[in-house]
C-alpha positions in Angstrom: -33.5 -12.5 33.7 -34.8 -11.2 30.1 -33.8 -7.7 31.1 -30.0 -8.8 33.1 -28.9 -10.3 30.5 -29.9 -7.2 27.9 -28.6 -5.3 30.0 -24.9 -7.3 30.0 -25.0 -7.5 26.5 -25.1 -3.4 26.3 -22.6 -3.3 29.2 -20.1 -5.8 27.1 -20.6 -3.9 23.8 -18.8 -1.0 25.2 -16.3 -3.5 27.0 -15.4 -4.1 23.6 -15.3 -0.8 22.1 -12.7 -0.1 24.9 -11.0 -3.2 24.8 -10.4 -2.5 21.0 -8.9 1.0 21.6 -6.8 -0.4 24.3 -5.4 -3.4 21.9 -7.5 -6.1 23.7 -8.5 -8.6 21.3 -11.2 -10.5 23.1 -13.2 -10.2 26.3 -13.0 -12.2 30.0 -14.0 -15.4 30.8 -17.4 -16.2 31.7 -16.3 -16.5 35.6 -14.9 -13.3 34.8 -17.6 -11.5 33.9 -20.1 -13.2 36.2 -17.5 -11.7 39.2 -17.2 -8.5 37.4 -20.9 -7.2 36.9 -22.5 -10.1 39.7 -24.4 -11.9 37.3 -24.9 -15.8 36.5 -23.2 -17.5 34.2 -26.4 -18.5 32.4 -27.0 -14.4 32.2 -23.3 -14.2 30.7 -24.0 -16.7 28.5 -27.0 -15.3 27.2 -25.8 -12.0 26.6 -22.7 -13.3 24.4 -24.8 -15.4 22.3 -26.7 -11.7 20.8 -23.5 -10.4 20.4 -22.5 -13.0 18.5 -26.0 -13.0 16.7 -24.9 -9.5 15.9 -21.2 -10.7 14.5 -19.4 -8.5 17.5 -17.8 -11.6 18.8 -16.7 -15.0 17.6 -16.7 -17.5 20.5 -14.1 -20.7 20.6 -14.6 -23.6 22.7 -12.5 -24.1 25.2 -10.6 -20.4 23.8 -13.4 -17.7 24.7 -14.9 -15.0 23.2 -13.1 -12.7 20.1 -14.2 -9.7 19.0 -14.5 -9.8 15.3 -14.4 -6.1 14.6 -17.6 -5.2 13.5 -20.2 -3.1 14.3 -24.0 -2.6 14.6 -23.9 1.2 13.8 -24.6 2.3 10.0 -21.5 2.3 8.2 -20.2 0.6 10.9 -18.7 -1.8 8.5 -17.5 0.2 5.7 -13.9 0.4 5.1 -12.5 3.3 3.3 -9.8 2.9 0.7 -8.3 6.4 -1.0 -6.4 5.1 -3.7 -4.8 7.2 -6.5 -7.1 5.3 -9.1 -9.2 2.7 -10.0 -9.3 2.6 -13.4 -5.9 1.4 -14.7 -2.4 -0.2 -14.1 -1.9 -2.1 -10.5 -4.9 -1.0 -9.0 -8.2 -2.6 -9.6 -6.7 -5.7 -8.8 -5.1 -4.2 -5.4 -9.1 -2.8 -4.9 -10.1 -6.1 -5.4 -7.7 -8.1 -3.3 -8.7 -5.4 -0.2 -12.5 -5.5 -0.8 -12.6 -9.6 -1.1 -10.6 -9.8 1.9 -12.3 -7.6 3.8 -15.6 -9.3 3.0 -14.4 -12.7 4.4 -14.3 -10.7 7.3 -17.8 -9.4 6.9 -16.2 -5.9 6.4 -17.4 -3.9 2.6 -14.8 -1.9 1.1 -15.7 1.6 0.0 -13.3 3.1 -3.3 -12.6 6.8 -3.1 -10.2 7.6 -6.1 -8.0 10.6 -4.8 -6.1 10.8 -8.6 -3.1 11.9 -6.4 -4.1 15.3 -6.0 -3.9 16.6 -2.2 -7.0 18.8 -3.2 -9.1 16.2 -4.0 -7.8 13.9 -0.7 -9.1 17.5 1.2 -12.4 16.9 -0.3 -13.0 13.2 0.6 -11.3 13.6 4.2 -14.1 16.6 4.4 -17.0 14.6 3.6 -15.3 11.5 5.4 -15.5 13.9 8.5 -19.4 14.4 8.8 -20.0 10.6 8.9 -16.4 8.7 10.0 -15.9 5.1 8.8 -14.2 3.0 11.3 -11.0 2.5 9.5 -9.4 4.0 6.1 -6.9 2.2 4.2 -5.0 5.4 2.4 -2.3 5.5 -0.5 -0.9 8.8 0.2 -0.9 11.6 -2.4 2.6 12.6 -3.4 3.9 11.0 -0.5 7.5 12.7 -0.5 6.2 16.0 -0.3 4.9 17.9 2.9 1.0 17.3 2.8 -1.6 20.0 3.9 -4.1 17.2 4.7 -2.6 16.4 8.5 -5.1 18.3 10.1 -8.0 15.6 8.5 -6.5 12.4 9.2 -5.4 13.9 12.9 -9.3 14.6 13.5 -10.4 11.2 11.8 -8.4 9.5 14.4 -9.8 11.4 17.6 -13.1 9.9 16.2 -11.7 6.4 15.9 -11.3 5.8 12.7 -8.4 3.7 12.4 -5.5 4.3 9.8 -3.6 2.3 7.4 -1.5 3.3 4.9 -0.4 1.4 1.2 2.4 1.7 -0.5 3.8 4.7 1.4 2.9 6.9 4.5 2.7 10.6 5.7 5.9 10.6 8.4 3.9 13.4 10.1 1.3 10.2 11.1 3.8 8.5 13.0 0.8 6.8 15.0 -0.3 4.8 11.7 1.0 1.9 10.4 1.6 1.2 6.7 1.8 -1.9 4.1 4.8 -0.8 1.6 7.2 -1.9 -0.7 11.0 -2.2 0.5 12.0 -0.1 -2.1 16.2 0.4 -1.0 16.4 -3.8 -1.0 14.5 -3.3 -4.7 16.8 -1.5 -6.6 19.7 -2.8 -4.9 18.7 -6.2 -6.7 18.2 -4.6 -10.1 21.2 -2.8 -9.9 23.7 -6.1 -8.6 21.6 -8.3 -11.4 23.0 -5.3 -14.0 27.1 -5.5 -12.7 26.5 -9.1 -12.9 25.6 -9.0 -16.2 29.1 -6.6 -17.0 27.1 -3.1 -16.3 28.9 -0.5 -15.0 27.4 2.3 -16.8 24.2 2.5 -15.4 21.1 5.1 -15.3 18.4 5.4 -13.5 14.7 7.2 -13.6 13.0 8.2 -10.9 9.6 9.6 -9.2 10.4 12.8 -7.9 7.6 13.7 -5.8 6.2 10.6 -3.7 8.2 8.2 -1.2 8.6 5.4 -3.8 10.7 7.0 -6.1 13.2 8.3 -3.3 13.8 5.1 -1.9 14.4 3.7 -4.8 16.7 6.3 -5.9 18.5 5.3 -2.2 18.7 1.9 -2.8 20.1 2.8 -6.6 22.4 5.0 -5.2 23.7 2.7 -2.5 24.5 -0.2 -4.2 26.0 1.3 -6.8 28.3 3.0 -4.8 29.2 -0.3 -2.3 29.9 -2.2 -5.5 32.9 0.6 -5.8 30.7 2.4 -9.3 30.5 6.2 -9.1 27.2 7.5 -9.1 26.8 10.0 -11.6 24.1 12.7 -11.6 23.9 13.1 -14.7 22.7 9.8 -15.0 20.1 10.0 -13.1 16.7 11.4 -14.3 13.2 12.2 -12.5 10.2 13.0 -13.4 7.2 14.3 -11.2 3.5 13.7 -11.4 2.2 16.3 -13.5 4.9 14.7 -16.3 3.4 11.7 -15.6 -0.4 12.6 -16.6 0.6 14.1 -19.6 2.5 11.0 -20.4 -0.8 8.9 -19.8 -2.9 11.5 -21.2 -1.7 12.3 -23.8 1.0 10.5 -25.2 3.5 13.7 -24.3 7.0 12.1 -24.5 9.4 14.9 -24.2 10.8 14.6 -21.0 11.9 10.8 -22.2 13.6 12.3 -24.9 15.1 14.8 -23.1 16.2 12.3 -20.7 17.6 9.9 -23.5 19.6 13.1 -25.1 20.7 14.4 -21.9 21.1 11.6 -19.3 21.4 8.2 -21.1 23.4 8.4 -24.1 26.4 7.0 -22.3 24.8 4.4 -20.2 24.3 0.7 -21.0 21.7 -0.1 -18.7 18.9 1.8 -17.3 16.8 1.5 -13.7 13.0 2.4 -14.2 10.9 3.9 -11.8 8.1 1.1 -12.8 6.9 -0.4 -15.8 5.2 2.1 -17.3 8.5 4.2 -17.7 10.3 1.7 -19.0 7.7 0.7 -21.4 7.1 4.5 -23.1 11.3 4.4 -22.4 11.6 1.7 -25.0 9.6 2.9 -27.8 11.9 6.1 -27.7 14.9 4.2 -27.6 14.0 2.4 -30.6 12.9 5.1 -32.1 15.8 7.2 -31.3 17.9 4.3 -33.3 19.0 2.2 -30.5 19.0 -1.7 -30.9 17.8 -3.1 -27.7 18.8 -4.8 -25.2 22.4 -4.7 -27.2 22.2 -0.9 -26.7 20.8 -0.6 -23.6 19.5 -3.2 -21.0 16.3 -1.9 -19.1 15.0 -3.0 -15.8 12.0 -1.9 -14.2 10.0 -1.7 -10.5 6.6 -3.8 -11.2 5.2 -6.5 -13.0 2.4 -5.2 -15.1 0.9 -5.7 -18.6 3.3 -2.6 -19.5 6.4 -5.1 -19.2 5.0 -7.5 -21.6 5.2 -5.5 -24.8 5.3 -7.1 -28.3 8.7 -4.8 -28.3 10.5 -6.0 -25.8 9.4 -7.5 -22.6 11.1 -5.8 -19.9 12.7 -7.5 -16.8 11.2 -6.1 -13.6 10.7 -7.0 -9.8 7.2 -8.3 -8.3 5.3 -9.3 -5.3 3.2 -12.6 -4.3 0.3 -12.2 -6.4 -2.6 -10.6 -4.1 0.0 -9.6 -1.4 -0.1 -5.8 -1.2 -4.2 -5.5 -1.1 -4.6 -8.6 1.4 -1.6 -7.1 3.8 -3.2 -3.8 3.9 -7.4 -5.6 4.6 -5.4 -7.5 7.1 -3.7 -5.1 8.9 -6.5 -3.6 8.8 -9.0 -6.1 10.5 -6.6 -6.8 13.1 -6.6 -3.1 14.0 -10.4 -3.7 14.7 -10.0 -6.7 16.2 -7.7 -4.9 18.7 -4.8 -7.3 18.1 -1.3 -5.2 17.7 -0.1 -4.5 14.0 3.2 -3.8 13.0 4.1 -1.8 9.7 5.5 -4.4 6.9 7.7 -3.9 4.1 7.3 -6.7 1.4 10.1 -7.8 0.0 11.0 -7.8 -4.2 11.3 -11.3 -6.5 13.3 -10.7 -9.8 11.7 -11.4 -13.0 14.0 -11.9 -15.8 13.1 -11.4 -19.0 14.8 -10.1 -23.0 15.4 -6.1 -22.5 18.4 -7.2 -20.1 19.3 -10.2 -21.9 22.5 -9.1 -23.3 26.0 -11.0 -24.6 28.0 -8.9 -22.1 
């Protein structure tokens, strides 16, 4: 008997590894399994309880057995997340929201800070390579662009490790499923809060070089042209990643300015690509002589400290709180659980606030 039901128990461990593959989230009944491999039920009943001992399954009376996702190999458990940072802005408390979610699963999360370079994503995928994790949750690196990294991911899922993506996705991966903002439905509620509010001369910054910012651009671009508003191009502004860093970095303003000369001077309201735009937007808009909001009313994607200036708090769009990092973990379990997951796109609140408080 000792050796039967050892025997089932290694014989079920691989049931689940290809019930998992195959989108089956738990295993037979116990008659089942006592037909399928000729053993009693006391030997079936045996063999479940070590791998429940070993967390593989959970078993629910009068439900059966579910496989929990988890694994006895080393790093079996570990859960990679490429993020651009994890240092600053949304993102230590998106880490933390995937990490403590994952661990009520009995999953560890494992940072990997990509800084949004492609060149250092090549470098972690490599490394990634020689010892696979089971599952990677991934924000991509300049996400609107064509990424040379295909080839990595492509070979990370031929080993199994499953994919999910945050806040945006490679199209190339069409077999992965992403967590992400609905970005057109976004700006299409900052730009009809705006012509409520007697805007029709309205400007708009954007990301140039990851999906965000061209969704949000579409969604600008949309609405303001179904509300019967030309969209001007000379209203609209981007700005890439590189500007970005030296923004961050080192304080380097100019393409604001430049924008302010060049794009904005005969708008009355402004779209931001996020907070941190509109927050560096609004110091050069004072400084440039503007009274604000009067002037110019500013709404921004994001809810972040950066929208709470002693300035001028800046009216901007959120999520739930801990919805983004605890969509992705989930998605993510599930995936190992071998229940199906479908892609999500969370939808915007509106948070209103002075810089579009105007007497319009």
């Amino acid at each position: 008997m000792a050796i039967k039901y050892k025997w089932l128990a290694e014989r079920l461990e691989l049931l689940i590894l290809k019930n998992i593959q195959a989108g089956i989230h738990k295993l037979p009944t116990e008659q089942q399994l006592c037909t399928r491999y000729h053993v009693s039920r006391q030997t079936v009943r045996m063999a479940m309880a070590i791998l429940e001992e070993k967390g593989l399954i959970v078993r629910k009376q009068g439900s059966g057995a579910y496989i929990t996702g988890r694994s006895q190999k080393p790093l079996g458990n570990v859960i990679g997340i490429l993020i651009s940072s994890d240092q600053e802005y949304i993102y230590p408390g998106v880490i933390s929201d995937i990490q403590d979610t994952l661990s009520g699963h009995g999953f560890t999360g494992q940072v990997f800070v990509t800084g949004n370079q492609v060149e250092q994503e090549r470098e972690i995928l490599l490394e990634l390579l020689k010892n696979p994790l089971r599952a990677l949750i991934v924000e991509g690196c300049k996400s609107a662009l064509p990424n040379p990294n295909l080839d990595l991911y492509r070979k990370l899922m031929k080993k199994n490790c499953q994919i999910v993506f945050l806040y945006n996705y490679y199209p190339a991966l069409s077999d992965c499923i992403h967590i992400k903002d609905d970005n057109v439905s976004g700006s299409a509620l900052l730009v009809e809060y705006l012509v409520r509010q007697g805007h029709t001369a309205i400007g708009g910054i954007f990301k140039s070089d990851d999906m965000q910012g061209i969704e949000r651009y579409q969604g600008f671009a949309e609405t303001m042209r179904d509300m019967g508003i030309p969209v001007s191009d000379k209203r609209v502004s981007w700005y890439g990643s590189r500007q970005l860093d030296r923004l961050l970095c080192h304080k380097d303003t100019g393409f604001l300015k430049e924008m302010i000369e060049e794009s904005l001077g005969g708008c009355t309201a402004v779209v931001c690509y996020n907070d941190i735009i509109a927050y560096y937007l609004v110091d050069e808009l004072l400084n440039a002589g503007y009274k604000l909001p009067t002037d110019m009313a500013i709404a921004a994607f994001d809810n972040t400290y950066f929208s709470n200036s002693p300035l001028l708090t800046v009216t901007t769009l959120s999520h739930e709180p801990h919805e983004m990092g605890t969509k992705a973990a989930q998605a993510v379990i599930q995936k190992l659980n071998g229940l199906p997951v479908l892609s999500q796109e969370t939808r915007w609140k509106l948070n209103l606030k002075e810089s579009t408080q105007t007497d319009r």
